[in-house]
C-alpha positions as CSV (number, residue, x, y, z in Angstrom):
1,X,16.5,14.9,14.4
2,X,13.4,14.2,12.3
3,X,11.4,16.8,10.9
4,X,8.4,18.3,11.7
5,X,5.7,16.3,10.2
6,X,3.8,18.5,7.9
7,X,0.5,17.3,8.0
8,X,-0.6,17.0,12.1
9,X,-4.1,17.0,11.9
10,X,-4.3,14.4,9.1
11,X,-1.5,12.0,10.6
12,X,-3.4,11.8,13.8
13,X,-6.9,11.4,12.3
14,X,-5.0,8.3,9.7
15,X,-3.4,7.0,13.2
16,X,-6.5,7.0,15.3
17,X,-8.4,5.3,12.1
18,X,-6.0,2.5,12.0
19,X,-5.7,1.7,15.5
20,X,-10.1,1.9,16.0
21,X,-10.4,-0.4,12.5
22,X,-6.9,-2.9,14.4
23,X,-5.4,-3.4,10.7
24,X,-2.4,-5.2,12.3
25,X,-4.8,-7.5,13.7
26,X,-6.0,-8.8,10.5
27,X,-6.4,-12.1,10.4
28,X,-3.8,-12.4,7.3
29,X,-0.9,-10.7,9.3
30,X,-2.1,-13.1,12.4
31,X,-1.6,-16.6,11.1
32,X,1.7,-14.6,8.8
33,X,3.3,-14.4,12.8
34,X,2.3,-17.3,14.2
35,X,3.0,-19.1,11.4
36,X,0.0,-20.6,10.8
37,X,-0.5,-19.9,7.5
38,X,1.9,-21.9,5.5
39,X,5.0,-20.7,3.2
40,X,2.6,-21.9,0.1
41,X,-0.2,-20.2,1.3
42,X,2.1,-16.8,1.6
43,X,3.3,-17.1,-2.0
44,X,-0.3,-17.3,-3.5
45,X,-1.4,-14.4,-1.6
46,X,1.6,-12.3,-2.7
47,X,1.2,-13.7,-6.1
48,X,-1.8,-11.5,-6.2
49,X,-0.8,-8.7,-4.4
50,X,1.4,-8.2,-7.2
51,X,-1.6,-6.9,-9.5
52,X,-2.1,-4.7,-6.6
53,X,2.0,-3.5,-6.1
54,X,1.6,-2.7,-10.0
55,X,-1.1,-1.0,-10.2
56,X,-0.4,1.2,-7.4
57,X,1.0,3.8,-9.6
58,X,-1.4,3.9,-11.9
59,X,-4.5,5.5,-10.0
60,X,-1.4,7.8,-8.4
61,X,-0.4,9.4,-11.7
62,X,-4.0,10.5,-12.3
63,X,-4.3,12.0,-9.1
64,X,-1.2,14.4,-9.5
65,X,-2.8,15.9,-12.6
66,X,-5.6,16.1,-10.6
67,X,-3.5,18.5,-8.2
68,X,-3.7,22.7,-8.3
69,X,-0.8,23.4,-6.7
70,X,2.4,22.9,-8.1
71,X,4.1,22.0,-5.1
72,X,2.1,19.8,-3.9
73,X,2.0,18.6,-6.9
74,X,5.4,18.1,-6.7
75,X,5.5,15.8,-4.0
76,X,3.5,13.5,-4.9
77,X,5.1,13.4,-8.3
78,X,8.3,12.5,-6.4
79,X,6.6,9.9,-4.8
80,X,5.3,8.5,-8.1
81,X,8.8,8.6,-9.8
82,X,10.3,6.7,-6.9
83,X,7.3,4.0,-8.0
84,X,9.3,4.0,-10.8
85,X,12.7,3.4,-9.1
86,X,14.2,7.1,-9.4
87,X,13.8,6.4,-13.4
88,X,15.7,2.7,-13.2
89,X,14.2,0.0,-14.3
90,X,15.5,-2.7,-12.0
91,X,14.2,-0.4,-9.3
92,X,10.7,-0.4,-10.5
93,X,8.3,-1.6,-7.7
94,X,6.9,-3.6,-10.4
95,X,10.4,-5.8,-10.5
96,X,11.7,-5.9,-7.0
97,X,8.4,-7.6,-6.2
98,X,8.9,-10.2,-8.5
99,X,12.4,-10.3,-7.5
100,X,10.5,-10.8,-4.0
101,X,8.6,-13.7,-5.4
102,X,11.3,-15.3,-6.9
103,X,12.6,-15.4,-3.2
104,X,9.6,-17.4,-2.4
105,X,10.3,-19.9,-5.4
106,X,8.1,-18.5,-7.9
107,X,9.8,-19.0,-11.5
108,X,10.9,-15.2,-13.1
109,X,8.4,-13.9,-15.6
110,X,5.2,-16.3,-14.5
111,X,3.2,-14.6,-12.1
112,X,1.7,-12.8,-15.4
113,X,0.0,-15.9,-16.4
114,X,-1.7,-16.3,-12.7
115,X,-5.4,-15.4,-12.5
116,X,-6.1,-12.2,-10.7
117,X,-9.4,-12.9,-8.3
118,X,-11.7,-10.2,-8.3
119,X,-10.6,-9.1,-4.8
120,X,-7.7,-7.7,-6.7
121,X,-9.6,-6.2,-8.8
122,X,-12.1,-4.4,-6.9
123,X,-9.1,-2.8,-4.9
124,X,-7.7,-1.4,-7.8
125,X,-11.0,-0.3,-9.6
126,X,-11.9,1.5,-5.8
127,X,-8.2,3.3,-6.1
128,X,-8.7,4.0,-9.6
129,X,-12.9,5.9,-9.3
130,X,-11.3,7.8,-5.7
131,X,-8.6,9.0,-7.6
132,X,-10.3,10.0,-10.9
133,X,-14.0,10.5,-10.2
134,X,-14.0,11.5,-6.3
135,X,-13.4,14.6,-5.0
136,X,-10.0,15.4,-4.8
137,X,-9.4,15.3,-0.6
138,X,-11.0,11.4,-1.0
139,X,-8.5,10.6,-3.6
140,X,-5.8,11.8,-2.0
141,X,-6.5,10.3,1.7
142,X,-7.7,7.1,0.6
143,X,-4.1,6.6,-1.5
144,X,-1.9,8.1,1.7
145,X,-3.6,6.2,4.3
146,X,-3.1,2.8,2.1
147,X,0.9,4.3,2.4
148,X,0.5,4.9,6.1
149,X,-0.4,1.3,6.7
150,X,1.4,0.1,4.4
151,X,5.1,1.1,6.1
152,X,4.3,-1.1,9.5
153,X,2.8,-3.8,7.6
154,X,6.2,-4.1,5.2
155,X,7.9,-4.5,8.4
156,X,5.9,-7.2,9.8
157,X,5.9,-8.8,6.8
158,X,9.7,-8.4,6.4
159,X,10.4,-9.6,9.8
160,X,7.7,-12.8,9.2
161,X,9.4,-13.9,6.3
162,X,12.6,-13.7,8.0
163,X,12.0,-15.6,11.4
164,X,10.5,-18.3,9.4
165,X,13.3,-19.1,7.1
166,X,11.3,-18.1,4.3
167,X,13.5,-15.7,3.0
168,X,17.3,-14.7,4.4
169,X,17.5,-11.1,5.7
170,X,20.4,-10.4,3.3
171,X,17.8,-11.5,0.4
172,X,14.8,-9.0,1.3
173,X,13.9,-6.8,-0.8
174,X,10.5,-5.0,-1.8
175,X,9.2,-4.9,2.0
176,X,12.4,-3.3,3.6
177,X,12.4,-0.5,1.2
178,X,8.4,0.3,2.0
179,X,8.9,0.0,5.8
180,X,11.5,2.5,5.3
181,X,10.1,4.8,2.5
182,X,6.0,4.7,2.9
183,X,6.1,7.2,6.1
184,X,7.4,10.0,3.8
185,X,4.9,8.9,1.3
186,X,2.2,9.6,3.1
187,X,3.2,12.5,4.9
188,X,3.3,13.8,1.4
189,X,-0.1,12.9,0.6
190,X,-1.5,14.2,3.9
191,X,0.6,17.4,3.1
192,X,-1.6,18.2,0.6
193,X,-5.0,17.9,2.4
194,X,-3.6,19.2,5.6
195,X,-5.1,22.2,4.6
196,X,-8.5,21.4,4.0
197,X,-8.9,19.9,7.6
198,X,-9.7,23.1,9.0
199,X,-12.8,24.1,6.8
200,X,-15.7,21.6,7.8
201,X,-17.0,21.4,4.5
202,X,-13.8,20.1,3.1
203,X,-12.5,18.0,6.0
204,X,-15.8,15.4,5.3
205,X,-14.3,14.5,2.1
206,X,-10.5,13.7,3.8
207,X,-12.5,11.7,6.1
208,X,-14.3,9.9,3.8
209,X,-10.6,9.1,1.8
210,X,-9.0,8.3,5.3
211,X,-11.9,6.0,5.9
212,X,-12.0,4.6,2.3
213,X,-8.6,3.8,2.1
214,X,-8.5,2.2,5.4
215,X,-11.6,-0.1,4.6
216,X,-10.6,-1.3,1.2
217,X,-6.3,-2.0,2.6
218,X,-7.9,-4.2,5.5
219,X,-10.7,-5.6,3.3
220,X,-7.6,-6.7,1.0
221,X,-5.8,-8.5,3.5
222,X,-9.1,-10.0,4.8
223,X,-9.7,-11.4,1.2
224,X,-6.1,-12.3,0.4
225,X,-6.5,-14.7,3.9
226,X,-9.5,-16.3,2.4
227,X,-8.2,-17.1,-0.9
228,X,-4.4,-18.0,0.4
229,X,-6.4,-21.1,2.2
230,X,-7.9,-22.6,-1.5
231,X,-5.0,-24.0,-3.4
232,X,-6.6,-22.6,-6.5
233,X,-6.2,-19.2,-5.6
């Protein structure tokens, strides 16, 4: 039986934001279904998601020094380590993306050399100012709503890839692993702001992460699209 999920109130406000804003609707995971955007196209837009898979962490460690509590602290320390593949380095997010990418035909150790576009950039700069300058409750709802979306869209993505030959089920990794994993992830975020959503003049600032994190994961997609259509990207 599954648990009890430990943050209600925050879950529910994250799953009503997602569903008003239609994230799965982007345009990106539209044409990735109905295979109108091409296997070449895919691989350039993962190509830079890449600066956004290993950055992820980064903006995350800051926050749990950030953190009062030391079990909630805890938590999302967990989640951090587990960034960091439980402590082994083939493990690290930060390789079995690449290992991803080399699924898609992308030679090992090159997607270094290719140009991040500032779309990549801004994402990571908006994670990195919520999660170091913001309040704490924006920080901390703008990275767990990114893992919120993040589980369903792994699955879509893994079962894309799949249908279109891209990549053999047997050979997925990365996206299976998130599909499975990002749920807890951001149960543990929530976990730590589920408390605030009872005082109004703390709840504004969940809101605002909810809705920041929300904004800048679609905007992503949105721009990945764009650039995934200019073989220069």
């Amino acid at each position: 039986m599954k648990p009890a999920n430990r943050a209600p109130q925050v879950t529910a406000a994250a799953d009503a934001l997602l569903k008003r804003i239609g994230i799965l609707k982007n345009p990106y995971f539209l044409a990735l279904k109905d295979a109108t955007m091409t296997r070449d196209a895919f691989r350039r837009s993962q190509e830079q998601f890449f600066f956004a898979v290993t950055f992820f962490p980064r903006p995350m460690a800051a926050l749990v020094g950030r953190i009062p509590d030391p079990k909630a602290r805890l938590d999302i320390l967990h989640n951090l380590v587990e960034e960091h593949g439980e402590f082994q380095e083939d493990a690290f997010h930060h390789n079995t993306f690449q290992r991803f990418l080399q699924t898609l035909g992308v030679p090992p150790g090159t997607v270094n050399d290719v140009p991040m576009i500032p779309a990549l950039r801004a994402f990571n700069s908006v994670l990195t100012a919520a999660c170091v300058l913001d309040e704490l409750e924006v920080g901390v709802g703008c990275m767990g709503i990114i893992e919120h979306a993040f589980s369903p869209i792994s699955a879509l993505i893994g079962q894309a890839v799949v249908a279109h030959g891209w990549v053999k089920r047997e050979e997925l990794v990365h996206y299976q692993l998130h599909a499975e994993i990002d749920e807890r992830h951001a149960e543990e975020f929530f976990a730590v702001v589920e408390p605030a959503w009872n005082n109004p003049a703390r709840r504004y600032f969940v809101e605002q992460g909810l809705e920041l994190g929300a904004y800048v994961f679609d905007r992503l997609y949105h721009d990945l699209y764009a650039a995934a259509q200019r073989p220069e990207a």
